[in-house]
C-alpha positions, 0 to 999 in steps of 0.5 A: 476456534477460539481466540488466541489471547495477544497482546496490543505491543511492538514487535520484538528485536527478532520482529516477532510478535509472539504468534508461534510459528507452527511452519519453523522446520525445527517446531515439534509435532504437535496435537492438532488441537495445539496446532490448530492454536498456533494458526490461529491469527491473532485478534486485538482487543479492538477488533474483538469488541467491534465484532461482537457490536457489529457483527455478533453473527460472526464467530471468532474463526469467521473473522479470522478467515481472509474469505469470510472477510471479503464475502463481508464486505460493506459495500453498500448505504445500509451496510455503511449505516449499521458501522458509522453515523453518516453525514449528509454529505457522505449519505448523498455521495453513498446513494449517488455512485455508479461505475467503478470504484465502489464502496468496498470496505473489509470488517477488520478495516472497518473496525479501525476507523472513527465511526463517530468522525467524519474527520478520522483519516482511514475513514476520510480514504474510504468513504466518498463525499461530495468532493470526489464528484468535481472534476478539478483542472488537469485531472483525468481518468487515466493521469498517467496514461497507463491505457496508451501504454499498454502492450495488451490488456493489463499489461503496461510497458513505460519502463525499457526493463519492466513492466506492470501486471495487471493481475486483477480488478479487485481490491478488498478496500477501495481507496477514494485516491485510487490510480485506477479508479476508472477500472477497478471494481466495475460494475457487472464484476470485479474479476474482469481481467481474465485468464485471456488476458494473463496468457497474452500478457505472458506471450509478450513478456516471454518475447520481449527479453529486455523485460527483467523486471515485472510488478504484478498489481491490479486491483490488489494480486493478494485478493487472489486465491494461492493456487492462481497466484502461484500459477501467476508467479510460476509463469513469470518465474519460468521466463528467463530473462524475468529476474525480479517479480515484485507485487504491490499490495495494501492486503496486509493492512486491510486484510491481514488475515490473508497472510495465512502459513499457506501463502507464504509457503507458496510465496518462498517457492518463487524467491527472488520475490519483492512486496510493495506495501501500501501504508497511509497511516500509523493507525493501520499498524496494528497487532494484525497487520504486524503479525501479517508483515512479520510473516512475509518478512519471515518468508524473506520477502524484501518489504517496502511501503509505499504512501500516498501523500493525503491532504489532512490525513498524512501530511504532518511531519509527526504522522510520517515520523512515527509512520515510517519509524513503525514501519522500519520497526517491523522490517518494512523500509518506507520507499516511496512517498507519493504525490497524489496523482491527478486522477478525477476527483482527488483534489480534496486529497492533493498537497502543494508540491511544496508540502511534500518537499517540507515533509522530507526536510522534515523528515532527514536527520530525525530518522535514520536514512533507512526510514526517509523515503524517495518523494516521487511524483509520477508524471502525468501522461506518461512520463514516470516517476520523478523523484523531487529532493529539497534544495539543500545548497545555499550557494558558493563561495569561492572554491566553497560549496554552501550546504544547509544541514537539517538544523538549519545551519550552514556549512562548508565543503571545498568543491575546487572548480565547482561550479553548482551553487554560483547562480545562487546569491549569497545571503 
């Protein structure tokens, strides 16, 4: 196949990046030489150097198929070597791991990250060092007691009206920060949730009619090939009382060569249909991965980020500044800004509370309010998310409600009989 000549540019004002369509209703028919060039996904100038560099085996087509992509996984010490130039700390803590959450990073992934830098954020959230084997006071494998809250196996039931599907134990990258470090990627294989274990899932779903709305996660659901996602969405789809399937996914980041026609044919069948998407840096915003968003979008699929919040990675006001405002540009609302969860060994990556509370300050009146996300920390032991705003009152004064704007000035609102604000001392 050959490689589609496009260029490194933000999306249009229709969200098009310039890939034609060839699933439009309205397209022509075309030869299939043009029709074949049309599917084609897009490569950046980027991604093309380094494969000749790194995996000059690999034609153009390979690279552009999601399952060559994961068959190609770099997953080991050697593999890591031939990309980047390891420091001791990385090359002991490589060599050392045992269990769940490997290494697991795709080519295309591999590409964007600083082979050079230890420093460099994407691959600061990918490749283990020394750290992620302290274990820091109050972390633990499951911080948010999931387990305990589990109807059956790989599904969580916290939430009165909505439960988590836990569709898979794969993911095409592992995050070192990951939630369910203690279950992904095990050892002996990574498929370990079963057919089993869906079909139990399903039954409790079908007899407890106050579920109205399911997330179906993992493990990453997108790893999974159509024809078991759609029998998965088709399930769900089927209950009544099922009104909202949402799925949480960092795929179109990682692997956005997954978001193939196919699969959004597949995935407009089973609208009202969400995606959560998993975004860490504006780096990960690439040619690729804009082509990838815009294809869901154009299914119609409601798209929102969700970010982790990441000591040294993304904790700068300028970083989520021009996150989230590439991320609005390409139809994807930032939804969540998450606090680390205390799983074991993240405390290189965890902020104070009060860095994240500083960032959305930061954030409000230099972005529009669509792209300002919820600060969300969820509760360690069970007890959900919590949303934490920055303190705007200053006090009262009288009948008159203080309030500090996002320049720093005072103002007044008459709030008669109020009496929020009254315990604070005026300044």
């Amino acid at each position: 196949m050959t490689e589609t000549p496009f260029s490194d540019r933000p999306p249009a004002r229709d969200g098009k990046t310039g890939a034609p369509d060839s699933a439009a209703p309205s397209a022509p028919s075309a030869p299939p030489r043009e029709a074949a060039r049309r599917s084609a996904f897009p490569s950046s100038p980027g991604a093309r150097a380094f494969r000749r560099r790194v995996f000059p085996e690999a034609t153009a087509a390979e690279w552009s198929d999601w399952r060559w992509q994961l068959r190609a996984r770099i997953r080991s010490l050697d593999g890591l070597e031939r990309v980047f130039r390891l420091t001791e700390d990385e090359r002991a803590a490589v060599a050392r791991h045992k269990g769940g959450l490997p290494v697991g990073i795709t080519p295309y992934y591999a590409s964007l990250m600083g082979a050079d830098d230890p420093a460099e954020p994407l691959r600061r959230t990918h490749i283990p060092v020394g750290q992620e084997y302290l274990r820091l006071p109050g972390e633990s494998d499951d911080p948010l007691g999931e387990d305990p809250a589990s109807a059956v196996p790989g599904l969580v039931h916290r939430y009165p009206d909505r439960a988590l599907f836990l569709a898979t134990g794969t993911c095409s990258t592992y995050c070192r920060y990951c939630t369910r470090s203690r279950m992904v990627g095990q050892t002996g294989g990574e498929q370990q949730i079963s057919a089993r274990h869906w079909e139990r899932a399903f039954a409790y779903i079908e007899a407890t009619p106050q579920i109205r709305d399911v997330l179906v996660s993992g493990g990453d659901p997108l790893t999974l090939s159509d024809d078991k996602l759609d029998y998965l969405l088709g399930r769900l789809r089927a209950i009544p009382h099922v009104e909202f399937i949402r799925i949480g996914t960092k795929v179109p980041l990682v692997l956005p060569m997954r978001i193939t026609r196919a699969l959004t044919r597949m995935l407009r069948k089973h609208h009202p249909l969400w995606m959560s998407v998993h975004c860490t840096h504006p780096a990960e915003l690439t040619l690729e991965a804009t082509e990838a968003l815009t294809r869901l979008a154009d299914a119609g699929l409601p798209l929102g980020a969700q970010t982790v919040l990441l000591k040294g990675i993304n904790d700068h006001v300028e970083t989520l500044r021009t996150l989230y405002r590439e991320l609005l540009r390409r139809r994807v609302r930032p939804y969540y800004l998450l606090q680390c969860d205390p799983i074991t060994g993240s405390g290189q990556f965890r902020t104070p509370v009060e860095t994240g509370l500083d960032l959305i300050d930061g954030l409000r009146g230099h972005l529009t309010g669509y792209a300002v996300p919820q600060y969300i920390i969820d509760a360690p032991g069970g007890g959900g998310k919590v949303a934490l705003v920055p303190d705007h009152i200053e006090g009262r004064d009288g009948d008159d409600l203080l309030l500090r704007n996002f320049e720093g000035r005072i103002y007044r609102y008459p709030d008669p009989g109020g009496r929020i604000g009254a315990e604070k001392p005026r300044s």
